[in-house]
VEXMIVO-273476 format. One record per residue (C-alpha): x, y, z; residue in one letter; residue number from 1. Coordinates in pm, 1 decimal. Last residue first. Layout:
east:north:up:code:pos
X:Y:Z:a:NUM
...
***
This chain:
east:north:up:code:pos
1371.6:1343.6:1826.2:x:433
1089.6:1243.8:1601.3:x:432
859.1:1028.9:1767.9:x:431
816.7:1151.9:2133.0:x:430
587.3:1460.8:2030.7:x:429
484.8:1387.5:1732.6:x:428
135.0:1560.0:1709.6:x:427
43.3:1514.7:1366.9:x:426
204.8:1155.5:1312.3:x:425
82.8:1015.9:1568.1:x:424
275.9:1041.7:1914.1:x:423
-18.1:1311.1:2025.3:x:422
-307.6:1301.4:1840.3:x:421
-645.6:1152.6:2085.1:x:420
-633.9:1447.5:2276.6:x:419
-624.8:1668.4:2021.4:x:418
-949.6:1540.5:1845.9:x:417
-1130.2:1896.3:1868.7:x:416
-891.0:2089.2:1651.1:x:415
-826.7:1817.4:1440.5:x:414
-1259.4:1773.1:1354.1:x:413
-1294.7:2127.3:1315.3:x:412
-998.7:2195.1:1095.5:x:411
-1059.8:1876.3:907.3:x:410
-1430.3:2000.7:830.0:x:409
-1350.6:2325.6:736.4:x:408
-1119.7:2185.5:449.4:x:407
-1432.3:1888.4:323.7:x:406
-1634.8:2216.0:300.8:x:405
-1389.7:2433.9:91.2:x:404
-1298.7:2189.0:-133.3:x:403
-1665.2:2062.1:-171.5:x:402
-1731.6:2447.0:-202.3:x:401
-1546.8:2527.9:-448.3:x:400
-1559.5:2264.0:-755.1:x:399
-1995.0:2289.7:-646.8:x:398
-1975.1:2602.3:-762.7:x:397
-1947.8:2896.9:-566.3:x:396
-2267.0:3105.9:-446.2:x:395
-2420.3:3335.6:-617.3:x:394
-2314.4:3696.4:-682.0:x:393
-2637.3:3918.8:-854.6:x:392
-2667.6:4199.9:-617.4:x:391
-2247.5:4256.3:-580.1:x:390
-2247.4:4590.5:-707.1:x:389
-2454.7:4721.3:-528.7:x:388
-2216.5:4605.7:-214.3:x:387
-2477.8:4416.2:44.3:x:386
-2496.0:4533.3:402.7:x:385
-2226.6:4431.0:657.1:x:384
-2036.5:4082.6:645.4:x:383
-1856.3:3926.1:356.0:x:382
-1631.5:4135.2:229.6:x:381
-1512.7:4448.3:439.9:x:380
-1625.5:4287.4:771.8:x:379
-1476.8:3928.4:702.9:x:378
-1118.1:4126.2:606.2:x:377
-1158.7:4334.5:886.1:x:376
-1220.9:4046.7:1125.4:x:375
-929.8:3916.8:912.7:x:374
-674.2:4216.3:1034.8:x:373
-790.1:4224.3:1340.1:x:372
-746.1:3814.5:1459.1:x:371
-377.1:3843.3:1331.8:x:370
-310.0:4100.5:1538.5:x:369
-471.1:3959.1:1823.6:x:368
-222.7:3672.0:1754.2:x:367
41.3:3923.7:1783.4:x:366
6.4:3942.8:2176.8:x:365
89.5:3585.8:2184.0:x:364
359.1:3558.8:1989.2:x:363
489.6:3863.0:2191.0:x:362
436.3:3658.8:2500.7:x:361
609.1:3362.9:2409.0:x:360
900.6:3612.9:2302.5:x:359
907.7:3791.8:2577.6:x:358
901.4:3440.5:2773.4:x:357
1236.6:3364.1:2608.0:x:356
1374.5:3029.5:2871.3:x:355
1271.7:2682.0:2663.6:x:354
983.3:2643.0:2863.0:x:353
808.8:2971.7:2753.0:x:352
908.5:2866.8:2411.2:x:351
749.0:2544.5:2425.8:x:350
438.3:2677.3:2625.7:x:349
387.4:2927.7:2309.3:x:348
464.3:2671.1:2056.5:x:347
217.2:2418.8:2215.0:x:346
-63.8:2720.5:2193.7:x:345
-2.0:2767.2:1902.3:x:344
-75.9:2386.8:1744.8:x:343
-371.1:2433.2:1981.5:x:342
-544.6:2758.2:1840.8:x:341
-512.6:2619.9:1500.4:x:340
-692.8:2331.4:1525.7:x:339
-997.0:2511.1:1653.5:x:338
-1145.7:2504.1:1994.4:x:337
-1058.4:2757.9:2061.8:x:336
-931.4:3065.5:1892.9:x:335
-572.8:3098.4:1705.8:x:334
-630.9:3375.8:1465.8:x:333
-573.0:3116.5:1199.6:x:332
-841.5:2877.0:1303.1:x:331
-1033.7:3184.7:1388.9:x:330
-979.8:3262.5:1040.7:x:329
-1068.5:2941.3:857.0:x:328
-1343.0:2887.3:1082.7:x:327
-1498.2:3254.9:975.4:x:326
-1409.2:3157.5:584.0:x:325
-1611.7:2816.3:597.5:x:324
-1962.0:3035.3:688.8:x:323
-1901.2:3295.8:447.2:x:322
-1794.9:3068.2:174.2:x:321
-2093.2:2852.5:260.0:x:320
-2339.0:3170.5:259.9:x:319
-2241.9:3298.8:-74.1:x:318
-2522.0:3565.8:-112.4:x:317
-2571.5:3666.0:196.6:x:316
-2258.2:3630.5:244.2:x:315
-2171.9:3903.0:-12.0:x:314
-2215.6:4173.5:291.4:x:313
-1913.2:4375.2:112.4:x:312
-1745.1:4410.4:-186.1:x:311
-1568.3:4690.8:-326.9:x:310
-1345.5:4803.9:-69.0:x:309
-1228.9:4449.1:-82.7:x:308
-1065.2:4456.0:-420.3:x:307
-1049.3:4096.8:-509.2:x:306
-1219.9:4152.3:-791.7:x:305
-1485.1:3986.7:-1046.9:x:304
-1767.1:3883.7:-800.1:x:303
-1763.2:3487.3:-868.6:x:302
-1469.7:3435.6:-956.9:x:301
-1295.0:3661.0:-703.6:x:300
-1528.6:3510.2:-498.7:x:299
-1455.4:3168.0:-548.1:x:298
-1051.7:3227.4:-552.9:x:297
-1051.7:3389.0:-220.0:x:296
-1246.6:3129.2:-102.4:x:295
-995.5:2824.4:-187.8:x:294
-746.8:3035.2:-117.9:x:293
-903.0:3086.6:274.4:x:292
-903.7:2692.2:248.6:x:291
-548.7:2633.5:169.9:x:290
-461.2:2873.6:449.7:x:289
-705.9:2661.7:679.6:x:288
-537.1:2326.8:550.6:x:287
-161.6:2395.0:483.8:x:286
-141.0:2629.6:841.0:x:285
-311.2:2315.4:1039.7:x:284
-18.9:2104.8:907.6:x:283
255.4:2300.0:939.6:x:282
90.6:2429.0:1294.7:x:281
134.7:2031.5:1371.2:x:280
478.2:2049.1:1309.5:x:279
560.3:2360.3:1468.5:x:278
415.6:2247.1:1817.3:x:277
547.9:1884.1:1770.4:x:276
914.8:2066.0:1758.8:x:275
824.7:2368.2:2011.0:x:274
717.1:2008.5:2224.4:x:273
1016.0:1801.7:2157.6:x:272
1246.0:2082.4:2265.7:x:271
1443.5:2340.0:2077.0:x:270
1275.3:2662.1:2113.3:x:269
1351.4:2769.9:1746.0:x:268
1145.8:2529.8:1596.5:x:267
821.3:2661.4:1760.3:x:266
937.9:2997.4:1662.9:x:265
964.2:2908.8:1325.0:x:264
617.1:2775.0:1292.7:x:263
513.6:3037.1:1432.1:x:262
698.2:3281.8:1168.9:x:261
527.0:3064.7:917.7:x:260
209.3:3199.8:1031.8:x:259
375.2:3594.5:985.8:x:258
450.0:3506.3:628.3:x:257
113.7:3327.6:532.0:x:256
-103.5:3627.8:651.5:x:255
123.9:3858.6:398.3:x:254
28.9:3633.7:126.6:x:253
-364.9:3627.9:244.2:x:252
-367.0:4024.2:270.3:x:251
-207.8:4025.5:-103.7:x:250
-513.7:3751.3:-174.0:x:249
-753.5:4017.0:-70.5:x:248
-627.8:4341.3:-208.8:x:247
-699.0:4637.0:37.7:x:246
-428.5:4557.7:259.3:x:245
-299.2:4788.7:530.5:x:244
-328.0:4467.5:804.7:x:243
-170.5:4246.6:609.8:x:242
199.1:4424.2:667.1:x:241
106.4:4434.1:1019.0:x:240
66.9:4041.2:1027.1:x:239
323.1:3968.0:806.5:x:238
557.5:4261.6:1025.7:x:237
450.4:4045.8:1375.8:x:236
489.0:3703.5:1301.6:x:235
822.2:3762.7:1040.7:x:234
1014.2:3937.8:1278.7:x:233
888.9:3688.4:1582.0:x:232
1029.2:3385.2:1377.8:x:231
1365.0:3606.4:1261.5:x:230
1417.6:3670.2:1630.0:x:229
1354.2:3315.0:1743.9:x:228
1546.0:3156.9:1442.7:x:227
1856.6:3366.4:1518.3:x:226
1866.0:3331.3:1920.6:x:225
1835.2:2910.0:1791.2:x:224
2131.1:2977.0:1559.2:x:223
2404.7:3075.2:1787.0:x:222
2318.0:2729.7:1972.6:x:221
2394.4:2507.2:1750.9:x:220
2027.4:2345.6:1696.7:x:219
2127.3:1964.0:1591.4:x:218
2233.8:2107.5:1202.0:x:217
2147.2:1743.0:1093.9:x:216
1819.6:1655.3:1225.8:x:215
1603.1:1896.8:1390.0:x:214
1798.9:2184.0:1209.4:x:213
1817.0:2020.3:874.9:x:212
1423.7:1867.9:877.6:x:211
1279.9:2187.8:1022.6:x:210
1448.9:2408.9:768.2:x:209
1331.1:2177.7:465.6:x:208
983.8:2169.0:576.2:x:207
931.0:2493.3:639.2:x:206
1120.1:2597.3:276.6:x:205
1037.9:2367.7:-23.3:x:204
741.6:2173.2:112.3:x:203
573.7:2423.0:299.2:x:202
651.6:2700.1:41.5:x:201
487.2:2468.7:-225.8:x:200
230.1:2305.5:-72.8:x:199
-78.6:2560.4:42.6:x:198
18.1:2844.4:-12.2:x:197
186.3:2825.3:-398.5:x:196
-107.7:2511.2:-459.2:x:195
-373.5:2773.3:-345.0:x:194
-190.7:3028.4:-534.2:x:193
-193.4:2796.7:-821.5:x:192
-520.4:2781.2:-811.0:x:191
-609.5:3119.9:-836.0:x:190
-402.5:3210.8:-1112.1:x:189
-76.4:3335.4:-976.6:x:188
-80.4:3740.3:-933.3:x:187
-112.3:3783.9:-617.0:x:186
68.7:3475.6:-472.2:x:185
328.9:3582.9:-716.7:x:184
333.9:3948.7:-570.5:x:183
293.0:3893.9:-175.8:x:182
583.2:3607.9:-171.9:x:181
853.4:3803.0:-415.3:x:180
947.9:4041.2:-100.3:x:179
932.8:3759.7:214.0:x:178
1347.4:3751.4:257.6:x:177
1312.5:3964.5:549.2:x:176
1108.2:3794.1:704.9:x:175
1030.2:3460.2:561.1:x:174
917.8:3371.9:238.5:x:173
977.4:2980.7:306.5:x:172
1183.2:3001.4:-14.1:x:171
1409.8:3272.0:115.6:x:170
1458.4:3117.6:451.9:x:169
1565.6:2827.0:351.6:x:168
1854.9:2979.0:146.4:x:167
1937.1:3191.8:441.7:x:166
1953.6:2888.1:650.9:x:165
2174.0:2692.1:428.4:x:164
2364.2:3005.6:402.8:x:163
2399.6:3047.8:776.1:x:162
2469.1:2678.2:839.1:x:161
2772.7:2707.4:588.3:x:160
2902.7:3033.9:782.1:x:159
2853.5:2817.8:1143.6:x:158
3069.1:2527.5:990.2:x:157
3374.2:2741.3:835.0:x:156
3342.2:2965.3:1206.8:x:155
3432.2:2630.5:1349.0:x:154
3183.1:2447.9:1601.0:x:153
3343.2:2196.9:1840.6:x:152
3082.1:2036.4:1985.8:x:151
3119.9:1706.5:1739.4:x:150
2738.4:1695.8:1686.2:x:149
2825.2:1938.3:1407.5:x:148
3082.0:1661.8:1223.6:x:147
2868.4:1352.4:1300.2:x:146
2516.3:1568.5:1144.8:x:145
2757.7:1673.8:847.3:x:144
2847.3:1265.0:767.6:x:143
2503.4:1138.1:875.8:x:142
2271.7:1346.7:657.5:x:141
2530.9:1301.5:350.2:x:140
2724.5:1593.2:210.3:x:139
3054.2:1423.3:252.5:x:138
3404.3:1544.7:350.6:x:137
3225.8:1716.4:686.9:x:136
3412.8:2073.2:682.8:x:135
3448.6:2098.1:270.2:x:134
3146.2:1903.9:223.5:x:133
2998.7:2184.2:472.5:x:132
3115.6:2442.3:247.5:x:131
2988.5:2351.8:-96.2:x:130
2648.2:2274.3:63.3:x:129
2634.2:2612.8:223.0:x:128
2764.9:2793.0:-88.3:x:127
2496.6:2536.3:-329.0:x:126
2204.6:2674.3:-85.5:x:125
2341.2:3034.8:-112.0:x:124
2363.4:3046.4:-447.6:x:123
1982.0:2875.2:-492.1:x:122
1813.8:3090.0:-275.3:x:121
1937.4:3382.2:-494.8:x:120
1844.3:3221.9:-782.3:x:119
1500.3:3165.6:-630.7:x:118
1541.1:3546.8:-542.3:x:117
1546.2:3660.2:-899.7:x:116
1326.1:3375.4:-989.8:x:115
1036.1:3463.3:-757.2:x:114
1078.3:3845.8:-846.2:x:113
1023.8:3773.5:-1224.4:x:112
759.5:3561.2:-1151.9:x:111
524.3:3870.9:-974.9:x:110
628.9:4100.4:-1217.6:x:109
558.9:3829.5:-1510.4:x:108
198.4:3768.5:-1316.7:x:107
133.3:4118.2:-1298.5:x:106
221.6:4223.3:-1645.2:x:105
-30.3:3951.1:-1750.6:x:104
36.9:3598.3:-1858.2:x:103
-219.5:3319.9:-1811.5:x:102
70.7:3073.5:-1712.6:x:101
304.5:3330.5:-1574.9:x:100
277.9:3166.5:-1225.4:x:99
244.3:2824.2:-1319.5:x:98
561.0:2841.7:-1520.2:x:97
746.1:2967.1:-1238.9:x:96
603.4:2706.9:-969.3:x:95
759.4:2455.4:-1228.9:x:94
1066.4:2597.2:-1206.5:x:93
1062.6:2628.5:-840.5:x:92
968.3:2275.1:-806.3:x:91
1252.5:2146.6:-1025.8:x:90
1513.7:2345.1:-772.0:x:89
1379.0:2232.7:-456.5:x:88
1430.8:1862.7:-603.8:x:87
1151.2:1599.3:-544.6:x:86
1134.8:1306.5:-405.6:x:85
1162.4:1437.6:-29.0:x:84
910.8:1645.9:-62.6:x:83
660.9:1308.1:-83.4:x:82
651.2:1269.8:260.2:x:81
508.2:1602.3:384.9:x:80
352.8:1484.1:741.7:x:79
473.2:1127.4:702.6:x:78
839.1:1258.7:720.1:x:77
759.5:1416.6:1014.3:x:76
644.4:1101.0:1142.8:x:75
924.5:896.0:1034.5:x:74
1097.4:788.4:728.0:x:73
1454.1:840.6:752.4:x:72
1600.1:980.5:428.4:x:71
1941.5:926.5:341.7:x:70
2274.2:1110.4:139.5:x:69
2473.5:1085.1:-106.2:x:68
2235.6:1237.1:-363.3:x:67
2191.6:935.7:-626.1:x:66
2289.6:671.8:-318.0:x:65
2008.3:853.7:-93.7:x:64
1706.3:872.6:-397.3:x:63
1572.4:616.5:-335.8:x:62
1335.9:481.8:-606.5:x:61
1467.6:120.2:-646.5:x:60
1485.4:115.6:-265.0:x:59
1106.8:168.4:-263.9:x:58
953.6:291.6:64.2:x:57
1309.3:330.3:253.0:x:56
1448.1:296.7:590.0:x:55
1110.9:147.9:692.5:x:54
1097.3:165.3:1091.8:x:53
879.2:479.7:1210.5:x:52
685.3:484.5:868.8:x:51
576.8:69.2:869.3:x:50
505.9:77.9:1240.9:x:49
239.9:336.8:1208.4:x:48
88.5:121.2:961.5:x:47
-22.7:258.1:562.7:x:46
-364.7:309.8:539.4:x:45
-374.6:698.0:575.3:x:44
-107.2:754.7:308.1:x:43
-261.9:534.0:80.7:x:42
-640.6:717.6:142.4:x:41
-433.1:1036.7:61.7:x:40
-284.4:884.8:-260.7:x:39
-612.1:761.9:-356.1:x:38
-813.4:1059.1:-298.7:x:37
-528.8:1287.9:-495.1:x:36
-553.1:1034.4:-775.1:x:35
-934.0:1101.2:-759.8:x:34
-890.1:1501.0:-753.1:x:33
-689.7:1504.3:-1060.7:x:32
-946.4:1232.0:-1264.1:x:31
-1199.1:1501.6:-1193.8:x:30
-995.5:1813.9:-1278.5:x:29
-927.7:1613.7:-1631.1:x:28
-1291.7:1586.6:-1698.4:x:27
-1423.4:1895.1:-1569.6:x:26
-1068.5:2058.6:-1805.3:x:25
-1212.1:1853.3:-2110.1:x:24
-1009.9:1574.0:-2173.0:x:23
-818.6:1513.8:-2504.9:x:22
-615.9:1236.3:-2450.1:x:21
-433.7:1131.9:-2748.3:x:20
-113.1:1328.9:-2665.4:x:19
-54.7:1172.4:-2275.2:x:18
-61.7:1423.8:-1997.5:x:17
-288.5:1355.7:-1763.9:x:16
-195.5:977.8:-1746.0:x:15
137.9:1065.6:-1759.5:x:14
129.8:1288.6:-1453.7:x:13
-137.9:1075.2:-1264.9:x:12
67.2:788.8:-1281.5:x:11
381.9:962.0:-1157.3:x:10
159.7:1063.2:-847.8:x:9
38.8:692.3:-787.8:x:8
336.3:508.4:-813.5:x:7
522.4:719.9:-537.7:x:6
231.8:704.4:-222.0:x:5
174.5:372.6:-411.9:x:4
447.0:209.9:-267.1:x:3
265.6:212.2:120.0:x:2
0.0:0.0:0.0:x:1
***
């Protein structure tokens, strides 16, 4: 079962995209979502046991001896498994194309800026690597994890982490590497900014930086005062920075740079809980940010702008969107009982524990920023009285709101099943240190 988590997805690629199929987009969209069905329902099957002790799912698709280096598969693995097939550098390209693929000036502004700083990513990722093969004669997992754990940091070592780091940061669209972030997310066809939210900077940045500092980089300790200021940075200027918005997907893209600074934060404190904390905020951030997309694309659809001074009361007229969008927020914003408000509150305690209480508390305190900004947003377009211009909107079809529905749903039903997560794969608190 647990082989067709890679079968699957490079069956759905050809599939798609063989010459004599001519599928309507319904058709093909259709087929899309089933593959994505069976790979989750393969995911969900597969044993505990089977991801805490299988070195590898294939060996004749490992990609260790190609890259000289291993991938342990274990619950944070499970969390965003399939990254580790696939290159940083052929998802940016493909993230590019996607981007620019109904062309625009705003879409090639918004690319342009991706690439510029993709490149930039890139140097330093290549610089870091260069170095540490230098310091650790190997780039494996084991061989620069050996060298580090050694206690004996050299400047050479701490330079290489730094660019690695940098790198990261860049493609996470942290603060103050966020600056291509707002625009392609802007300009990106709608569903590629769901797919740009939702997966991509996850998979390529987060995820990335929690898997080297967990478990190769081992948290030297002039990098944790690093990732706790540059976490806090990025919670509290995303969150003012989404604040002045007046475009609805910019206020999104700003949203998802001060939620990744949480997830930061929880890394940054260095225990098993900040660590289960951030994990599990990667995860609730994917769904309800996924699902505030999701929205943002229906109405934009639906009402032709994503201007919010020009909507206003539309839930009257989209009622599910309305209804899905307040648990998508609060989940954000942190309020009980919603997934959200429990993957922050374990990254507040964790940092607390860990000795910075300022910056538990300023976490904290920025969370009612976060909660302004999208009762604003929920004001400005979908609560009050009724824009004129927005008399005929209907609600989304039914391509939106089964996303959007079956999205609300898992944030509801995480958020009140805590009890039952810890040591899954979720909440994995004694499972992946």
């Amino acid at each position: 079962m647990a082989a067709l988590l890679v079968i699957l997805p490079i069956l759905a690629v050809v599939f798609l995209n063989l010459p004599h199929m001519r599928l309507g987009n319904r058709v093909a969209l259709a087929l899309a979502a089933l593959f994505c069905a069976a790979e989750a329902l393969a995911a969900v099957a597969a044993p505990p046991e089977f991801w805490i002790h299988s070195p590898s799912l294939l060996p004749w698709l490992d990609p260790g001896p190609l890259l000289g280096t291993s991938f342990p598969v274990d619950s944070l693995a499970r969390v965003m498994y399939l990254s580790l097939y696939v290159f940083l550098e052929i998802t940016a390209v493909a993230s590019l194309i996607l981007i620019v693929i109904e062309k625009g000036r705003a879409a090639f502004e918004g690319a342009f800026k991706y690439m510029v700083l993709g490149a930039v990513a890139t140097s330093l990722l290549l610089s870091g690597l260069a170095l540490l093969f230098i310091v650790a004669g190997g780039t494996s997992f084991e061989a620069v994890a050996a060298v580090l754990a050694e206690g004996k940091t050299s400047q050479l070592e701490l330079v290489a982490v730094a660019l690695f780091l940098s790198g990261l940061a860049i493609k996470a669209g942290l603060v103050p590497f966020h600056g291509w972030l707002p625009d392609a997310y802007s300009s990106a066809p709608a569903p590629v900014s769901v797919l740009l939210a939702g997966i991509v900077t996850k998979t390529t940045g987060v995820y990335t930086l929690i898997r080297l500092v967990s478990a190769v980089f081992g948290y030297p300790e002039r990098v944790r005062p690093v990732l706790l200021a540059v976490g806090l940075l990025s919670i509290v200027a995303g969150a003012l920075l989404a604040l002045g918005q007046k475009d609805l997907k910019r206020m999104l893209a700003y949203s998802s740079v001060s939620q990744v600074g949480y997830i930061v934060l929880g890394l940054a404190a260095g225990t098993k809980l900040g660590l289960a904390g951030a994990v599990f905020h990667l995860f609730n951030h994917a769904i309800f940010k996924t699902l505030l997309f999701v929205n943002s694309a229906a109405v934009e659809e639906q009402a032709g702008t994503r201007d919010m001074d020009k909507l206003g009361g539309i839930s009257s007229r989209m009622p599910v969107t309305g209804t899905t969008s307040v648990i998508a927020l609060l989940s954000t914003a942190g309020v009980p009982p919603f997934a959200g408000f429990w993957s922050k509150l374990f990254i507040v305690i964790a940092v607390w524990q860990s000795g910075h209480p300022a910056f538990a508390a300023a976490s904290v305190l920025a969370s009612v920023l976060t909660l302004a900004y999208f009762l604003s947003m929920q004001r400005r377009v979908f609560f009050g009285q009724l824009a004129a211009s927005c008399t005929s909107l209907r609600e989304a079809n039914a391509w939106g709101l089964i996303p959007a529905l079956l999205l609300a749903a898992i944030t509801v039903a995480v958020g009140l099943s805590v009890p039952w997560l810890f040591d899954t794969f979720l909440l994995p608190v004694g499972s992946i240190l």
